[in-house]
N, C-alpha and C positions, 0 to 999 in steps of 0.2 A: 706700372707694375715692374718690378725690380727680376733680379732673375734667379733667384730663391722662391717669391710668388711664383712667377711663371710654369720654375720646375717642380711646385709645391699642386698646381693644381691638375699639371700632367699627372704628379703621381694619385692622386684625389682620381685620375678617368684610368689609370693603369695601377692600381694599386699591389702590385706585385714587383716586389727588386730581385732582381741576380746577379751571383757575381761570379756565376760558373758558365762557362758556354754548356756543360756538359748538362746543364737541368735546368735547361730555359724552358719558361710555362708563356703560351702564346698571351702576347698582349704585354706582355714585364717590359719594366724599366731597366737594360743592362748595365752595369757600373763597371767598367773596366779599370780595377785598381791594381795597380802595380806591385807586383812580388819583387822579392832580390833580384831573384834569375830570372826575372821577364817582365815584358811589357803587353797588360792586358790590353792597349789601347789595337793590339793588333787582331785580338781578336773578338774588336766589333764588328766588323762584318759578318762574321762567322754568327753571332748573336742573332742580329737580323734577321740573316737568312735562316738561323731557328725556329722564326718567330716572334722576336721580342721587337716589342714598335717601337721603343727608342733607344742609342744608346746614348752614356754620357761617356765624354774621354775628355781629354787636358793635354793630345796632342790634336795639333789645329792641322797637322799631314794628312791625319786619316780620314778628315769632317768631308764627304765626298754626298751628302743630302741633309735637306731637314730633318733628318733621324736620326741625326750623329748632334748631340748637343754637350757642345765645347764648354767647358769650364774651367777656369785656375789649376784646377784641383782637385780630381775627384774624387779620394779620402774624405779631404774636408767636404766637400757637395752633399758626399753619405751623412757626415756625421750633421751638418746643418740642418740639412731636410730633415732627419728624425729629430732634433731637435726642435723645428721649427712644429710638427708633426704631434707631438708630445703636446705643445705649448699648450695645443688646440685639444687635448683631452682633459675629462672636468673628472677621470674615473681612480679610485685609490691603486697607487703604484708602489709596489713594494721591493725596495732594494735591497740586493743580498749578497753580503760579502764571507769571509772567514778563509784561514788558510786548509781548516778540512771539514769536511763533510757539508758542500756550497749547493753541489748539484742532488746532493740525496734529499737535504733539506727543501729546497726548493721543488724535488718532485711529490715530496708528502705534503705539501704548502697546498701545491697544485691539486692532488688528491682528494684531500678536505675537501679546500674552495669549492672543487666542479660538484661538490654535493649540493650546493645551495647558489652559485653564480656558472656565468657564461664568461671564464677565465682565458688570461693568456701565460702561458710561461716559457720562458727562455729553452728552444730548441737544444738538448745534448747541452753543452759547454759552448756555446757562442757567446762569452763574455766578456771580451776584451774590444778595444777599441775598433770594431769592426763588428763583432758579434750585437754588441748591443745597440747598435742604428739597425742593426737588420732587426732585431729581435722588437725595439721600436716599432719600426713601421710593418711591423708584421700586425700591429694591434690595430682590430678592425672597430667599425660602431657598435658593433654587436657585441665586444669585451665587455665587463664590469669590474675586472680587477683584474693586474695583473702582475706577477713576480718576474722580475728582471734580476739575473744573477750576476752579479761583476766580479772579476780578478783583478790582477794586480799582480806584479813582480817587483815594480817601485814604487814610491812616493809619488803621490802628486795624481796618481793610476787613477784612485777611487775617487776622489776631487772633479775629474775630466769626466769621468764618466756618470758619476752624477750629474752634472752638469748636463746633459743627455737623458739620461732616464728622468733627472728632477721627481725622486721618489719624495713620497705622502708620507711610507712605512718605513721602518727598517730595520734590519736583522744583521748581527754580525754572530756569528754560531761560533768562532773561539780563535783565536789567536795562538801560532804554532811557530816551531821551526822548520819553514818553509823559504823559498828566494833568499837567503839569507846574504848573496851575494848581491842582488840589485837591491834590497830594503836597506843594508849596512847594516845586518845583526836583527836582534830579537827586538830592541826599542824600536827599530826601524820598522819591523813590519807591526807594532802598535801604531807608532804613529799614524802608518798608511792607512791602516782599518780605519784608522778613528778618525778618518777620514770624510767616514759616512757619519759618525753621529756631529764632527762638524756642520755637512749639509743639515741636517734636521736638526739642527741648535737653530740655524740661520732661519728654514724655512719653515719652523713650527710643527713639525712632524714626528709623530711616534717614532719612538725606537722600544724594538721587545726584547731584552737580555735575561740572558739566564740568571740567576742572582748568585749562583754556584761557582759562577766563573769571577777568580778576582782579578782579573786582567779588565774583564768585562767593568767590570763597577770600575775599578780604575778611570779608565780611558773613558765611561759615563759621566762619572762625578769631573773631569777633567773637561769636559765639552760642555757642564753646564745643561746638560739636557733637562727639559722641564716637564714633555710628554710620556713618561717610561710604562711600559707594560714588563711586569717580570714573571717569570715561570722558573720553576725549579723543586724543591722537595721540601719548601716551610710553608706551611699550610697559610702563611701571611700572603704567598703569591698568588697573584690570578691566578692561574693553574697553578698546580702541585701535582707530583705523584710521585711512585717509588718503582724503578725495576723490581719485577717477580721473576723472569726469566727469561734468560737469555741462551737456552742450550740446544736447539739452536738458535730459535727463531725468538723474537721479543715477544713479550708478555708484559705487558706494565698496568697499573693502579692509577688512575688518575680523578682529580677531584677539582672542582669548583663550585660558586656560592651555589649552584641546585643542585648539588649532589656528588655522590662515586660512582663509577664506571672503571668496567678492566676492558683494555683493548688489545689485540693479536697485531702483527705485525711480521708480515715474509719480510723478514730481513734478520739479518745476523748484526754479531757484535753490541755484549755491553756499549759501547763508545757511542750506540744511534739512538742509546735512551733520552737523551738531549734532544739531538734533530727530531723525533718524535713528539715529545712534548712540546717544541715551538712550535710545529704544526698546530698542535690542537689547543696551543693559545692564539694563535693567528685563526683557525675554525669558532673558538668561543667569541672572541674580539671581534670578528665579522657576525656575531648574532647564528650560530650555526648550532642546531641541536645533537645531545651526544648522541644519539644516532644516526646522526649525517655524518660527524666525524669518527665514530668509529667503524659506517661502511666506507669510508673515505683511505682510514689507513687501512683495513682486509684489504680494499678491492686494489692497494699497492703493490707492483710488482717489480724487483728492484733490476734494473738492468745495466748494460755500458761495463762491467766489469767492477761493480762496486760491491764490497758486503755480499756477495752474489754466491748462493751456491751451486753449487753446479756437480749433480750424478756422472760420474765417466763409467767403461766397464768395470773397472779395478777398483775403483775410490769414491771419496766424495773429496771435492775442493773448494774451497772457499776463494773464488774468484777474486782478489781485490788488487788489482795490478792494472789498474787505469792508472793511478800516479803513488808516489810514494814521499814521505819527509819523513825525519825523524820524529814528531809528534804523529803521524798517524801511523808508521811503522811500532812505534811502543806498544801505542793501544794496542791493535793488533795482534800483539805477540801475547798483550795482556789476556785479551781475550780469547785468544788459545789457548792460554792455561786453564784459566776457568773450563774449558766445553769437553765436554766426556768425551773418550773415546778409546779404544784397546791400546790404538796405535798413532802417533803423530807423527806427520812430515811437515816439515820449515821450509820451505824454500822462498829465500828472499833477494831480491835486485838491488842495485849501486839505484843511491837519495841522488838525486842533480841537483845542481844552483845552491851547493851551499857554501862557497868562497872559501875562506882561511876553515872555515868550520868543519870541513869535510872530515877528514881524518879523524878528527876527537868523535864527531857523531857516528862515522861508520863504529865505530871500534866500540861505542858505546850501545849500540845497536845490537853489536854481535855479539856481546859481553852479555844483553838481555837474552840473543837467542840460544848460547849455553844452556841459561841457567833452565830452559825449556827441558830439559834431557829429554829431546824427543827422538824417536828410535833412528830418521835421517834428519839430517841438518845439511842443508846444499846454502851459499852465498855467492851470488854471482856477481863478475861485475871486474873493472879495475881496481876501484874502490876498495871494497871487500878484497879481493886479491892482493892488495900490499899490503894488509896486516895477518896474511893468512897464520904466519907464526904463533900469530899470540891467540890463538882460539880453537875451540874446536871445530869440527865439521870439515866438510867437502867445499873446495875453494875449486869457482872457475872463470875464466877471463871475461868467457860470451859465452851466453846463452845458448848459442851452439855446442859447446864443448861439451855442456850442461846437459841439453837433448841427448847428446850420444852416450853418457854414461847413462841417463834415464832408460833408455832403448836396450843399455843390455843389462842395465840393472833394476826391475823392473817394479816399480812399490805398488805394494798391493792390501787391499783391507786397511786400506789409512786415511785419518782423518788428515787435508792437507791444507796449508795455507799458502797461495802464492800470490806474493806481493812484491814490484818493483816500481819506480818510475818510470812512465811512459813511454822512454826512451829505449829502455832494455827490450819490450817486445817482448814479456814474459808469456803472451797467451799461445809464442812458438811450441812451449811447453806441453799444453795441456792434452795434444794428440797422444802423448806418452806416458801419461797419467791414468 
C-alpha cells in the first residue's frame, strides 16, 4: 500500500479535514499548510491536543508520534487525496466557473437540487487551489450531486482544478473584466474559462451555456463541445424565459417542453436573470418538477454581501461589496437605474487586479456613475481618487475618510448601492447608512 492508500484510508475512518487549529472537530485529519507569514507545521501540536487524531506536516522536526504523518508536501497531499477521493465517486459533479455571479449561481443550483437530491456544494467561496480539495472531500456517501465552484486569476487555474473536481457538468455563467492583470487582458480570461469546456470536450461531459452570451458560444464552438444544454430567451432552448421584474426583487417567465411557470426570487439585479434560469435548466436536466424548482428559488436567501438587500434606520441598501470588476460594477450601476426610488446614493470602491487597465476602466466606471444623476455620488479609493478632476461626485482616498463625511453628512430616505472590491472593506460603511 503506497502512502496516498494509506492516508486515503485514514481519511475513509476520520473523514473530517482542517486546516485551521481554531475549528478543529474531534477525530479530523489536521493539514498544516503553510501561509507567507507562517509555518502551519508548528501548529500540529496545538491540533492534537484539540482533538484532531492525526496531523499531516512536511517538516520531519516536528513528527514527535504516529500522529504526525510526514509527507513531501502537504499542499500537494491535500490536493492528491481529494483527488484520489473524487476518483472513487460514480455521482454527477458540476463545475462552475465565470468571472461574476459564481457563488450566487452556484447557491440557486444548490437550492433547486436539495428539492429533489441529497446535494453538496461548495462552502462560501472555497474555490481556489485549496478550497476545492476541501470542498472535495467534504462529499460524503450520502451526496448524489454536487456543484463545485472554481476561480481563477490565471491560466492554467481552471485546468488544475479540474483536474480535482473532474466535473461530469459544467457551467461557465460569463466572461468579464476581471484579473485582467494575471489572465493578460480580456482574451486571457477567455481563454482561462474555456478552460472548463476543454475538460468536458476531453471527458464527454455536459456543458450548459446561455446561448445569449456570444463570448459563450465562442469559446463553445471553439472547444468543439459535443454535449451542450442551452438556456436563454429563444424558445429553441431547453429553458427559455423572459424577465418580468426586477424592482426589486426578480420575477421571471420561464418555459419548457411541459409548459410555463413564473418564479419569485429574493434577490435583486436585472443582471441574476441568467444565474436564475441556469439554475432551473440544471433543476429540469436533473429531472426536477416545476414545483420543486420554483420552491427551490422562493425558499433562496441571498447572503455574503451579494445582490443583498439590506433595511438600515435611514435607508434601504443594496449590499453588493463582496467584490467588484468592471463588468459587474456596470451591471450594477445598470440596474440602479432601472429600480424606482425618490432618492439615489452611489457609493462605489477602487476594481483590484486590473494591471495596465486600471485607469481607462476606473474612469469609465465613473463616467457610467455620472450619467446616474443621483442625488449623492461618493467614489472611494486611490483609484477613483486620481481621476477625481475629470468627474462628478465626492472623491476619497479610504474608506475612512468616506465614514466620516457619511457620519456628519447623513443620507437618509435613499435608495443606496454599495459596491467595492473586497479589499476596500466597504461593509465599514453601512453602520452610517
Amino acid at each position: 500500500m503506497n502512502s496516498l492508500d494509506s492516508l486515503y484510508q485514514l481519511y475513509l475512518n476520520h473523514p473530517v479535514i482542517s486546516t485551521d487549529t481554531r475549528n478543529i472537530t474531534k477525530g479530523a485529519i489536521f493539514f498544516a499548510l503553510r501561509g507567507d507569514n507562517f509555518d502551519a507545521n508548528a501548529f500540529a501540536e496545538k491540533a492534537l491536543a484539540s482533538g484532531a487524531a492525526y496531523a499531516v506536516i512536511d517538516n520531519v522536526d516536528y513528527k514527535t508520534s504516529d500522529q504526525y504523518l510526514l509527507v513531501p508536501d502537504v499542499l500537494t497531499a491535500l490536493q492528491d487525496l481529494a483527488r484520489h477521493h473524487r476518483s472513487r465517486l460514480s455521482i454527477p459533479v458540476i463545475g462552475l466557473t465565470g468571472t461574476n455571479g459564481k457563488t450566487t449561481t452556484k447557491e440557486l443550483i444548490n437550492a433547486v437540487l436539495t428539492e429533489g437530491y441529497k446535494t453538496f456544494a461548495t462552502k462560501g467561496n472555497l474555490n481556489n487551489h485549496i478550497g476545492v480539495p476541501l470542498s472535495i472531500l467534504s462529499i460524503t456517501k450520502k451526496t448524489e450531486i454536487a456543484v463545485i465552484e472554481m476561480g481563477a486569476n490565471h491560466q492554467k487555474e481552471i485546468e488544475f482544478l479540474c483536474g480535482i473536481a473532474q466535473p461530469t457538468h459544467g457551467l461557465i455563467t460569463n466572461v468579464g473584466m476581471a484579473h485582467l492583470e494575471g489572465f493578460g487582458g480580456f482574451e486571457g480570461v477567455k481563454k482561462g474559462k474555456a478552460e472548463l469546456y476543454a475538460y468536458l470536450k476531453k471527458h464527454h461531459g455536459f456543458a450548459f451555456i446561455h446561448r445569449n452570451n456570444p463570448y459563450l458560444l465562442e469559446m463553445s464552438a471553439a472547444a468543439g463541445l459535443a454535449k451542450i444544454v442551452y438556456y436563454g430567451t429563444e424558445s429553441t432552448d431547453f429553458i427559455y424565459g423572459n424577465l418580468l421584474e426586477a424592482d426589486p426583487f426578480i420575477e421571471l417567465a420561464w418555459s419548457n417542453t411541459a409548459g410555463s411557470y413564473t418564479a419569485e426570487v429574493n434577490l435583486t439585479g436585472s443582471y441574476n436573470f441568467e444565474n436564475v434560469l441556469a439554475a432551473i435548466c440544471m433543476g429540469c436536466f436533473f429531472e426536477l418538477s416545476a414545483e420543486q424548482i420554483n420552491k427551490g428559488l422562493s425558499s433562496y436567501q441571498p447572503k455574503n454581501n451579494r445582490s443583498q438587500i439590506t433595511k438600515t434606520e435611514l435607508n434601504t441598501v443594496i449590499c453588493d461589496f463582496y467584490n467588484a470588476n468592471p463588468s459587474s460594477m456596470s451591471a450594477a450601476l445598470k440596474n440602479m437605474a432601472l429600480l424606482s426610488a425618490v432618492h439615489k446614493t452611489v457609493i462605489i470602491g477602487d476594481m483590484f487586479e486590473l494591471g495596465d487597465e486600471s485607469a481607462v476602466q476606473h474612469n469609465l466606471i465613473a463616467t457610467e456613475a455620472d450619467a446616474l444623476d443621483a442625488d449623492v455620488l461618493i467614489l472611494i479609493g486611490k483609484h477613483f481618487y486620481a481621476i477625481r478632476n475629470n468627474h462628478k461626485g465626492l472623491f476619497f482616498n479610504t474608506p475612512a475618510e468616506a465614514e466620516d463625511y457619511l457620519k456628519e453628512n447623513r443620507v437618509r430616505d435613499s435608495l443606496i448601492l454599495l459596491k467595492g472590491s473586497r479589499g476596500m472593506a466597504l461593509e465599514k460603511l453601512l453602520p452610517s447608512l
